[in-house]
C-alpha positions in Angstrom: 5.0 26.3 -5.2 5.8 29.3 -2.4 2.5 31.2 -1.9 1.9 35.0 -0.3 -1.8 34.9 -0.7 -4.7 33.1 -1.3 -6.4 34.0 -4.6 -9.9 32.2 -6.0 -7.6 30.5 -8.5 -5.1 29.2 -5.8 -7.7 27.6 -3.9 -7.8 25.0 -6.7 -4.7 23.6 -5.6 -3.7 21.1 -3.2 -1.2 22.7 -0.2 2.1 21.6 0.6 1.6 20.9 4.3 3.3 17.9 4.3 6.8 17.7 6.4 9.9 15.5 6.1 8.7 14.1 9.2 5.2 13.1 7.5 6.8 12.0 4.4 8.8 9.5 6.1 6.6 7.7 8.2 3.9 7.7 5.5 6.5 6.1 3.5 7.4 3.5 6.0 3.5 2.9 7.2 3.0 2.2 3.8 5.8 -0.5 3.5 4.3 -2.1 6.7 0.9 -3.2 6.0 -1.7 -5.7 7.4 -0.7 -8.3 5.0 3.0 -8.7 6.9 0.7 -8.9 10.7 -1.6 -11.5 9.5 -0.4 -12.9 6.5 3.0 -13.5 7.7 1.8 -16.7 9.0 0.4 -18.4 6.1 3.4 -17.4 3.9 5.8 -19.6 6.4 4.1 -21.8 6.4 3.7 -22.6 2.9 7.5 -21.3 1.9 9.6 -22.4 5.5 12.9 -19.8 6.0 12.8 -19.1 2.3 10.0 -17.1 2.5 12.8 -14.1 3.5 14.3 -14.3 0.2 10.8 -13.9 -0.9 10.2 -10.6 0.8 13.4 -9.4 -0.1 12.9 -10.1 -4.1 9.4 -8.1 -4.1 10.6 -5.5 -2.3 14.2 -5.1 -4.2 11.9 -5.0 -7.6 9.9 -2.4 -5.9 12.6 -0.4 -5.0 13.3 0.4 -8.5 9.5 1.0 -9.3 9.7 3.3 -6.6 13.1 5.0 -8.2 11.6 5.3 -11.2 8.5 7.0 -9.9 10.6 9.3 -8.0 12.8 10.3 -11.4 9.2 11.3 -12.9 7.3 12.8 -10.4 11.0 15.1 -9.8 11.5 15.5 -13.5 8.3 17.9 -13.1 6.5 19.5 -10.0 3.7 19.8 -11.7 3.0 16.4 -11.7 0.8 15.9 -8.6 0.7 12.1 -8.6 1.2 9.3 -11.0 -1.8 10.2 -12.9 -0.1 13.1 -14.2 3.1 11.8 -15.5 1.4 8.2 -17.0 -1.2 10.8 -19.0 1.3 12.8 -19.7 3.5 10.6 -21.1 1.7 7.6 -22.3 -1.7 9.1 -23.1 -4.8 10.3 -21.6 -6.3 7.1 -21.5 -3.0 6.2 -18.7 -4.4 8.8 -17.3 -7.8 7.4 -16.6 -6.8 4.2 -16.5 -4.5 4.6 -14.0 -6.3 7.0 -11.8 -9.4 5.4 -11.6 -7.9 2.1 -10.9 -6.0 3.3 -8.3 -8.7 4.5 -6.7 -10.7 1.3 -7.1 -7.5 -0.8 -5.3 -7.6 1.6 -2.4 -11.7 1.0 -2.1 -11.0 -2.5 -2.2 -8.2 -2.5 -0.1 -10.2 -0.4 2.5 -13.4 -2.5 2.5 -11.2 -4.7 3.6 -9.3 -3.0 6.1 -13.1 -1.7 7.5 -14.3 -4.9 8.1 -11.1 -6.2 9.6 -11.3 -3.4 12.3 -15.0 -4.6 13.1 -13.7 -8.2 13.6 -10.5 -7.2 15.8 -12.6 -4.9 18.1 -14.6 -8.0 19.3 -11.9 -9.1 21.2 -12.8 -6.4 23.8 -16.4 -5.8 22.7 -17.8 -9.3 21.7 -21.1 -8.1 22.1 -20.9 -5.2 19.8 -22.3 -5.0 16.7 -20.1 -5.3 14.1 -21.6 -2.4 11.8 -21.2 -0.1 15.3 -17.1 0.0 15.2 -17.1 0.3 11.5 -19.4 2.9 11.0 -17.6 4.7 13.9 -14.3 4.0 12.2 -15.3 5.8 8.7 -16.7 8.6 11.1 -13.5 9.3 12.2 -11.4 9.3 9.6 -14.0 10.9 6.9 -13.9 13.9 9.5 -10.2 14.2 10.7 -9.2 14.1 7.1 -11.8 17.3 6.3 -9.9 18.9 8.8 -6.5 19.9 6.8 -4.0 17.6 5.1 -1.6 18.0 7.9 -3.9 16.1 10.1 -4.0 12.6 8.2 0.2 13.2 7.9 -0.7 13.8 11.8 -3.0 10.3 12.1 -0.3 8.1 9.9 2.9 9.9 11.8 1.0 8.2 15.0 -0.2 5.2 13.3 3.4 4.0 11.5 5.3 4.9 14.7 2.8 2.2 16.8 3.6 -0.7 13.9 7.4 0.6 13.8 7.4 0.4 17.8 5.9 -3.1 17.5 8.1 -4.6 15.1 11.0 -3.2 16.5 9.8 -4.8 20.0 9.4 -8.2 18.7 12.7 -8.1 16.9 14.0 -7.5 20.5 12.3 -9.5 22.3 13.6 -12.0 19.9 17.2 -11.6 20.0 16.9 -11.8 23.6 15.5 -15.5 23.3 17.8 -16.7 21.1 20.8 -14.9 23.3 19.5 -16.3 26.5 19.1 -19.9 24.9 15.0 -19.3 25.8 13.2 -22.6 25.7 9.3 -23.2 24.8 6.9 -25.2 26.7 7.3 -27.8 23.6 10.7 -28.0 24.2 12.3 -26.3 21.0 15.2 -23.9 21.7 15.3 -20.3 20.1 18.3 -20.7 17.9 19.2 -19.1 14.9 19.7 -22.9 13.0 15.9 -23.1 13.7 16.3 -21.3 10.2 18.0 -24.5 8.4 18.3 -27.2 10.6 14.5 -28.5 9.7 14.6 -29.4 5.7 17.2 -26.3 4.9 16.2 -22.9 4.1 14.3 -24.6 0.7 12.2 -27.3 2.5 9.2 -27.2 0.6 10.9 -26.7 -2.7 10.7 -24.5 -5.3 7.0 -25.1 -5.5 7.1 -24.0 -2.0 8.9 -20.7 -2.8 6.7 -19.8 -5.4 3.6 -20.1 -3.4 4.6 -17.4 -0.9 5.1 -14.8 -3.9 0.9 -14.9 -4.1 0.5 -14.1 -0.3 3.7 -11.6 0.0 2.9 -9.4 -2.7 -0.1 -8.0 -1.1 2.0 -6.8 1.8 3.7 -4.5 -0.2 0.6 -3.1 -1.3 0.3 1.3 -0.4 4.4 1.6 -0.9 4.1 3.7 -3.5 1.5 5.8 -1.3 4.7 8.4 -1.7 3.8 9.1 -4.5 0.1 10.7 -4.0 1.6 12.7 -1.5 4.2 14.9 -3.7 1.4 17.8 -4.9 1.4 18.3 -0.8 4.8 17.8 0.4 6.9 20.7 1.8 10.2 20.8 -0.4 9.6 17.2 -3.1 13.2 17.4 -4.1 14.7 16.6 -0.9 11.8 14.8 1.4 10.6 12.3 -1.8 14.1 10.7 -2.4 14.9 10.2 1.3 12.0 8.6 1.6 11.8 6.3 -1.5 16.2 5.8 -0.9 14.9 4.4 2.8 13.0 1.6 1.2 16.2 -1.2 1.2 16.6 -0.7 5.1 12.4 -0.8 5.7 12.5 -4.5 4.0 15.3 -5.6 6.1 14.1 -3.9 9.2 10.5 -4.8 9.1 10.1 -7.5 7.2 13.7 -9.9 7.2 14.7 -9.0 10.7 10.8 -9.8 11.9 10.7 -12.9 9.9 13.6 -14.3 11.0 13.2 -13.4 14.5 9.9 -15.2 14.6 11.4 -18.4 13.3 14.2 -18.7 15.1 12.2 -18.4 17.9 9.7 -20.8 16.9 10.6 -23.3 14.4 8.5 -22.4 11.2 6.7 -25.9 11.4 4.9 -24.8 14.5 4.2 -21.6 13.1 0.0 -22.0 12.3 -1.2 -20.7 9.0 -4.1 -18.9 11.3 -2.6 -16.9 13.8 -0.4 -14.0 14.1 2.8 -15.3 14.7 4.0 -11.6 16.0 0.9 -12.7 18.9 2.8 -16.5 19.2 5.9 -15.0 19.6 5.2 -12.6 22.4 2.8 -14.9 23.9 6.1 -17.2 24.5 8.3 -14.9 26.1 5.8 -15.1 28.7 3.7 -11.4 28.6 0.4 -12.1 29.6 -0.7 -8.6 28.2 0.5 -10.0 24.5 -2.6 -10.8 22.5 -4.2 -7.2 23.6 -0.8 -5.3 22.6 -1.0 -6.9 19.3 -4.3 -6.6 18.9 -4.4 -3.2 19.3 -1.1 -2.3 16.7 -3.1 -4.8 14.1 -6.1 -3.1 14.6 -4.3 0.4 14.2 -2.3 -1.5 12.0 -5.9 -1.8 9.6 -6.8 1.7 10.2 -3.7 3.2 9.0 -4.4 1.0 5.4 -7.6 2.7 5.8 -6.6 6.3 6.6 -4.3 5.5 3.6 -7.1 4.8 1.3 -9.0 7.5 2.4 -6.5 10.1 1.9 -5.2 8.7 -1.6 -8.7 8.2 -3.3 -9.9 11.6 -2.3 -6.7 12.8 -4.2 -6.9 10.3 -7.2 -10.8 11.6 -7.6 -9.4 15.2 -7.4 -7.0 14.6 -10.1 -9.0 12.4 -12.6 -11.6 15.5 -12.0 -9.0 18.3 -13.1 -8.8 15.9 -16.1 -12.0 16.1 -17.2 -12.5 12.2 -16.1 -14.3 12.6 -13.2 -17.3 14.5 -12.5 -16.4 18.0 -12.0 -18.0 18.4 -8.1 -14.8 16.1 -7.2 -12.8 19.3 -8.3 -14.0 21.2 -5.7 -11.8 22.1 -3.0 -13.2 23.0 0.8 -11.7 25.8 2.5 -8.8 24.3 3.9 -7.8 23.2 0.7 -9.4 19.8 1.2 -11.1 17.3 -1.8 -14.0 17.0 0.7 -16.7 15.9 -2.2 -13.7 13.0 -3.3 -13.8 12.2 0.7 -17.4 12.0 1.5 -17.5 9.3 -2.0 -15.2 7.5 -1.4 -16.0 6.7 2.2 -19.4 6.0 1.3 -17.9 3.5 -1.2 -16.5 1.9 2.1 -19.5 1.5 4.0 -21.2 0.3 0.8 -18.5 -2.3 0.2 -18.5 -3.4 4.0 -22.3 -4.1 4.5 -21.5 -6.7 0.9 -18.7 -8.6 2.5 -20.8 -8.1 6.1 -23.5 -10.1 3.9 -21.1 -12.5 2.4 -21.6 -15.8 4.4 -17.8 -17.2 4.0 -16.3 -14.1 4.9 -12.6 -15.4 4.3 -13.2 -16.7 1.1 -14.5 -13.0 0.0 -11.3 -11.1 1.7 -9.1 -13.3 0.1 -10.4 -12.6 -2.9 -11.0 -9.3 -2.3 -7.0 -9.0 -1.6 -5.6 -11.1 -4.3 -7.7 -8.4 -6.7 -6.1 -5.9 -4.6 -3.1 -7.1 -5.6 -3.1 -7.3 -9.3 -5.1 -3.9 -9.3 -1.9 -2.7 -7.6 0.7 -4.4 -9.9 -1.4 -3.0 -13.1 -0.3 0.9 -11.5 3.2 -0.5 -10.8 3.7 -1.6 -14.3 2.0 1.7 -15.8 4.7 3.7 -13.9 7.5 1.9 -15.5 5.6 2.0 -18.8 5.7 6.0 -18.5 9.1 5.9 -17.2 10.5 4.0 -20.7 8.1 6.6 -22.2 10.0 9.5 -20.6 13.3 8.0 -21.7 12.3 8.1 -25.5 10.9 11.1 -25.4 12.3 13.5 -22.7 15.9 12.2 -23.1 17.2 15.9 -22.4 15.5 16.0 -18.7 17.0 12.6 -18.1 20.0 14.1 -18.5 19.5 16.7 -16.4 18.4 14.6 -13.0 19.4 14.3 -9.9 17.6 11.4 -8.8 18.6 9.2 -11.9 17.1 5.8 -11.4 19.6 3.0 -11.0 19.4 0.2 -14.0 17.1 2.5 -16.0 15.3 0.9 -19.0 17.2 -2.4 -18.3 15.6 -2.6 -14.5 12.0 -1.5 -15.9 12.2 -5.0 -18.1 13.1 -6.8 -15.3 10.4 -5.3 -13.0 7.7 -6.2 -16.1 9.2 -9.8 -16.5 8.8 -10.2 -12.2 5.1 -8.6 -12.0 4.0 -11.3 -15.3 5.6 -14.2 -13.4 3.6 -13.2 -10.5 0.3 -13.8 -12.7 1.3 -16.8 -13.5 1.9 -17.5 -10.1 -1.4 -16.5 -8.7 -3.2 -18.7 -11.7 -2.2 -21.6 -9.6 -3.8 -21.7 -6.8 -7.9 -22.3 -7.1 -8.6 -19.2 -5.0 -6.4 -16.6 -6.5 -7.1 -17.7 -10.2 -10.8 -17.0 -9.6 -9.7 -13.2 -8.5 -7.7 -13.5 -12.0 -10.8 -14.6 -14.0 -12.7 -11.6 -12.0 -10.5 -8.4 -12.4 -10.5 -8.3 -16.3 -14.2 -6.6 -15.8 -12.7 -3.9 -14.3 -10.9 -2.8 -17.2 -14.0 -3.5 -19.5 -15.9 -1.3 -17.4 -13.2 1.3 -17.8 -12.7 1.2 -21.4 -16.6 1.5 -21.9 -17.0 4.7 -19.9 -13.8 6.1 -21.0 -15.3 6.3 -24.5 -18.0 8.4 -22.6 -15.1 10.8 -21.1 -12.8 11.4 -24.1 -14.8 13.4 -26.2 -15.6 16.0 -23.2 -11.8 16.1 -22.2 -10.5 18.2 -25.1 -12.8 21.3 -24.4 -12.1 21.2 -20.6 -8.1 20.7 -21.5 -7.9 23.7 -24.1 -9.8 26.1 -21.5 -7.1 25.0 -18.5 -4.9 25.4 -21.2 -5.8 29.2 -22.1 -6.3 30.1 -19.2 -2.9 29.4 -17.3 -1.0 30.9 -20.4 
């Protein structure tokens, strides 16, 4: 939408201040999360060499979530997010459903991410208190993102580039070791059979294979971030589909390449469950500076999840409030064209939600719980997109037709995408701890069913005046 000048009713609306340059990196930052830094580890170990093919399954299934996303959110510019089209095209209560659980994954997601930052700045500051760095983190992201919307693509620009720079490094760094014939203290070489040469690529089995779906999938977790970013992105048509197109060469790059660098340096039996194996790996090539370096990208690592969930819950709140589905103050744009009421609530959610797990006395049994709820929450808006996108083919057949940014497979890829995302619940049923996130996350949608009966009768008046009143 161009704009001259700023009228009262144009101040309702969110700017497009976004570049290509923020688009992408946003993108990518949101393909690279802390689940690949720290869960990367636990996955090898449970999956050996195969757990490549595992990374590269989710992400080629999410590819075409992402394609069909794009299609939508193209096949309309009015659509500011996902909440849009999915009300739009599958109902209002999509709408609220979607919106509101979105924002709920992101609040989990960035309790999480809060409380990880505490723990990593200890390394320096092991005297600290823990509430001190995450209160100060909040701080700083609740009041660089009241500044404009230009300064969180600014903060994630920054913050991508540092987790792009690292990977890129250790891919390096691990090319050179297996060039150079580098040996380890233990006496392994870095070779590129350490990949097959130990039980084959499968040497846990299929059971094996399966088990690194339930860790993997929550790395991929904020890749469809893209997509709360198109009401304020400069020029949708061209920046959205580089951006979502990008996403083959991001798995290989950051995730395949890493992996496999990693394990050919370090055969994946050595590889500990508990440790960064991006820390092992530099820590071998013999620079003593290693652990800090990677301590600081997984710490920036954990605030870009949570400038991420800052950002996108402010917007979702905006939205559901346009809707009639939220209270109305979260409608309410500052004057730089800024959901600061959605901002302030959801941070405060944060805080909230870190003093609980703060209080929680096995703190890894609550953030893997916490994550694996994450996870389905996030696979729930996955399979509502492709549920509006089979909607949009049955009923808007004519735009469709009149694309440019067709999704590849169509309806036949959206099945397959539903079929993966159900095998991955059965998946995550069984193992003990991810089953009792399973047996948890059902209340959600109770919760939301019961106060959406509250909503719906107040959303027909609100809809028929927005209605009026842009015709």
């Amino acid at each position: 939408m161009t704009r001259t000048s700023q009228t009262p009713s144009e101040e309702q609306h969110l700017q497009r201040n976004l570049t290509n340059r923020h688009i992408q990196l946003i993108a990518i930052g949101g393909a690279i999360g802390t689940g690949l830094f720290m869960g990367s580890g636990k996955t090898i170990s449970l999956a050996g060499p195969s757990i490549i093919f595992v990374y590269m399954i989710i992400g080629f299934m999410l590819f075409f979530v992402m394609r069909a996303m794009g299609e939508l959110l193209l096949s309309n510019l009015n659509y500011k997010s996902f909440i849009d089209f999915s009300a739009d095209l599958l109902g209002p209560w999509a709408g609220y459903f979607t919106g509101w659980t979105y924002w709920f994954c992101w609040v989990v997601t960035g309790i999480a991410d809060v409380v990880a930052i505490a723990a990593y700045t200890q390394f320096w500051f092991p005297d600290l208190p823990q509430w001190i760095p995450a209160l100060s983190c909040v701080a700083l992201l609740l009041s660089l993102n009241l500044v404009t919307v230009k300064m969180f693509g600014e903060m994630e620009f920054w913050f991508a580039l540092i987790k792009i720079i690292a990977i890129m490094g250790l891919v390096a760094t691990g090319l050179y070791m297996v060039i150079t014939g580098f040996q380890s203290p233990s006496g392994h070489t870095a070779t590129l059979a350490n990949l097959w040469n130990d039980g084959g690529m499968f040497p846990n089995g299929m059971l094996g294979f399966f088990a690194g779906f339930q860790i993997a999938v929550f790395a991929f977790v904020g890749i469809e971030l893209v997509g709360t970013t198109a009401a304020e992105a400069k020029n949708p048509e061209r920046t959205l589909p580089r951006a979502i197109n990008s996403i083959p060469v991001r798995i290989i790059v950051f995730y395949v390449l890493a992996l496999i660098a990693i394990m050919a340096v370090t055969p994946w039996r050595d590889v500990v469950p508990g440790k960064s194996p991006f820390v092992e790996l530099f820590v071998l090539a013999g620079l003593p500076a290693a652990a800090s370096i990677i301590n600081f990208v997984v710490l920036t690592s954990a605030a870009s999840s949570a400038n991420s969930g800052v950002f996108s819950t402010s917007r979702m709140l905006f939205g559901l409030a346009q809707e009639g589905d939220a209270p109305k103050a979260f409608e309410k744009l500052s004057s730089r064209s800024v959901p600061a009421n959605g901002l302030f609530f959801s941070c405060a959610c944060l805080l909230l939600g870190a003093v609980l797990i703060y209080l929680v006395p096995n703190v890894i049994e609550a953030f893997t719980l916490v994550t694996t709820v994450s996870a389905v929450l996030f696979m729930f808006v996955w399979t509502l997109i492709l549920l509006s996108y089979l909607s949009y083919r049955k009923q808007r057949a004519a735009l469709h037709a009149q694309s440019t940014y067709k999704m590849p497979g169509g309806r036949f890829m959206c099945y397959v995408c539903l079929v993966f995302f159900a095998g991955i619940l059965v998946l995550l049923s069984l193992e003990a701890d991810t089953r009792s996130a399973l047996v948890v996350t059902p209340i959600w949608f109770v919760i939301l069913a019961v106060t959406y009966q509250f909503v719906r009768s107040r959303r027909q008046p609100r809809a028929a005046v927005r209605e009026a009143s842009n015709n």
